[in-house]
C-alpha positions as CSV (number, residue, x, y, z in Angstrom):
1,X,-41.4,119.6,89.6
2,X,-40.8,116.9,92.8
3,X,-37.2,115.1,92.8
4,X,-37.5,112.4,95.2
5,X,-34.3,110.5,96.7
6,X,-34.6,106.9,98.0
7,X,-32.2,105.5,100.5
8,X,-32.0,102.5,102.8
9,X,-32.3,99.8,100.9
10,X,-29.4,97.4,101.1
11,X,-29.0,93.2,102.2
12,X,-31.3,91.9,104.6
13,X,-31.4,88.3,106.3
14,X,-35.1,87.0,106.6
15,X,-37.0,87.9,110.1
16,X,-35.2,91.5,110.0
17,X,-36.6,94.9,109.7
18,X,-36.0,97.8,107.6
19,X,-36.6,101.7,106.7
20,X,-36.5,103.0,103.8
21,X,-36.4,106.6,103.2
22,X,-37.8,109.2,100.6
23,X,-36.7,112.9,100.8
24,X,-39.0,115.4,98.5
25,X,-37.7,118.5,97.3
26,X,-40.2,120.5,98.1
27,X,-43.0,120.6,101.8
28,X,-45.0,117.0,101.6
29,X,-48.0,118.9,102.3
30,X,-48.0,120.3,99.1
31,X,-48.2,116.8,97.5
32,X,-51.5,115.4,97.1
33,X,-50.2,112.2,98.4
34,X,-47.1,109.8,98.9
35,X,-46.6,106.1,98.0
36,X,-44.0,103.6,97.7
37,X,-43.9,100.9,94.9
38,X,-42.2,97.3,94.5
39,X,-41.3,95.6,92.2
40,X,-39.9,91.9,91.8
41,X,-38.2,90.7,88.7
42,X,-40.4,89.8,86.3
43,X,-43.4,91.9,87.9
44,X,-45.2,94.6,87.4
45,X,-44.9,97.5,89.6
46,X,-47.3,97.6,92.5
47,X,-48.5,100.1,94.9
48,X,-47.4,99.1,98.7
49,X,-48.3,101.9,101.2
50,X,-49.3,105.7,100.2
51,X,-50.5,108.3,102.8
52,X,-52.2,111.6,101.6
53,X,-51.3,114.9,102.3
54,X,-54.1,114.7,105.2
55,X,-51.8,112.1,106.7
56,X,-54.8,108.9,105.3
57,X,-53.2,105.6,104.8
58,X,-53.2,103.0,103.1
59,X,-51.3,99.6,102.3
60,X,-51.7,96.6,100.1
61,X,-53.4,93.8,101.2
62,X,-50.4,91.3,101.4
63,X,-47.8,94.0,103.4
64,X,-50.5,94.9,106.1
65,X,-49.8,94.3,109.5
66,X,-46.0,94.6,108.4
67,X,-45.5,97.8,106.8
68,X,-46.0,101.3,107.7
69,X,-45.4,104.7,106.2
70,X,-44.7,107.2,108.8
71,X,-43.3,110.6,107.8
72,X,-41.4,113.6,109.1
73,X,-42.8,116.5,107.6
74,X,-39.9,118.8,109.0
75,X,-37.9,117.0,106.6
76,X,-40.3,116.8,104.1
77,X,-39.3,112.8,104.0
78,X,-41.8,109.7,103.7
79,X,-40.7,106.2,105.1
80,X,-41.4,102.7,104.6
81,X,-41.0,100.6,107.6
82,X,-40.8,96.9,106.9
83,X,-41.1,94.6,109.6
84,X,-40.6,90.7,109.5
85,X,-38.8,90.7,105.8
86,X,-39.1,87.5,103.8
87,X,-38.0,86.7,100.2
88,X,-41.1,87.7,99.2
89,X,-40.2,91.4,99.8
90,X,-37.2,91.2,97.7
91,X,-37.3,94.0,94.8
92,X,-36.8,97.4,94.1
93,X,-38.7,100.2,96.0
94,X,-40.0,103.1,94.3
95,X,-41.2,106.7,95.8
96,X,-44.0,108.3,94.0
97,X,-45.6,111.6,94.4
98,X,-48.9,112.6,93.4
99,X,-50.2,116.3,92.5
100,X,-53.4,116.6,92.2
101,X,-54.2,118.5,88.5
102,X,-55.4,118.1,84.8
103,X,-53.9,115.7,84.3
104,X,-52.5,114.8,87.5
105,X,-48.4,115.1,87.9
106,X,-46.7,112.0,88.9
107,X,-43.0,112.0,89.8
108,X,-40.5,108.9,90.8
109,X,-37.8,108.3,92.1
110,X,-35.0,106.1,91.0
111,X,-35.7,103.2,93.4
112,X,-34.0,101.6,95.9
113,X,-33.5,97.7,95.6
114,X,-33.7,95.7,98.6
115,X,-32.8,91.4,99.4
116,X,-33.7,89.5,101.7
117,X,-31.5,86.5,101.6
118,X,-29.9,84.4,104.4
């Protein structure tokens, strides 16, 4: 079992940054890989960044350039940095883990919404 606690999310006015946070319960390293999720009303949830185990990367097309998922493995904690918000980014923010098995183990948390409003 992986409980994961989001934080960070909270008002925003458009052109600002934010960090949200994602603390595991157990070491990062022994999680196949990290991601976090949005999703918009009315949307379907959708992958934004995830980074492996190995420390890989990777981020949807439409965040790139804007968001980044650094970590700090000491606190066995997975970010998402969002630069340059717009109302586009409004929605809530999810933190998944992956363990690798048959069949894999996937574990959320309970999300963290975020608005970007003026």
């Amino acid at each position: 079992q992986v409980q994961l606690v989001e934080s960070g999310g909270g008002l925003v006015q458009p052109g600002g940054s934010l960090r949200l946070s994602c603390a595991a319960s157990k070491s990062i390293f022994s999680i196949t890989a990290m991601g976090w999720y949005r999703q918009a009303p009315g949307n379907q949830r959708d992958l934004v960044a995830r980074i492996t185990a190995g420390g890989s990367t990777n981020y949807a097309d439409s965040v790139k350039g804007r968001y980044t998922i650094p970590r700090d493995n000491a606190k066995n904690t997975v970010y998402l940095a969002i630069n340059s918000l717009t109302a586009e980014d409004t929605a809530v923010y999810y933190c998944n883990a992956e363990i690798a098995a048959f069949p894999p183990k996937i574990y959320w948390g309970q999300g963290t919404q975020v608005v970007v409003c003026s």
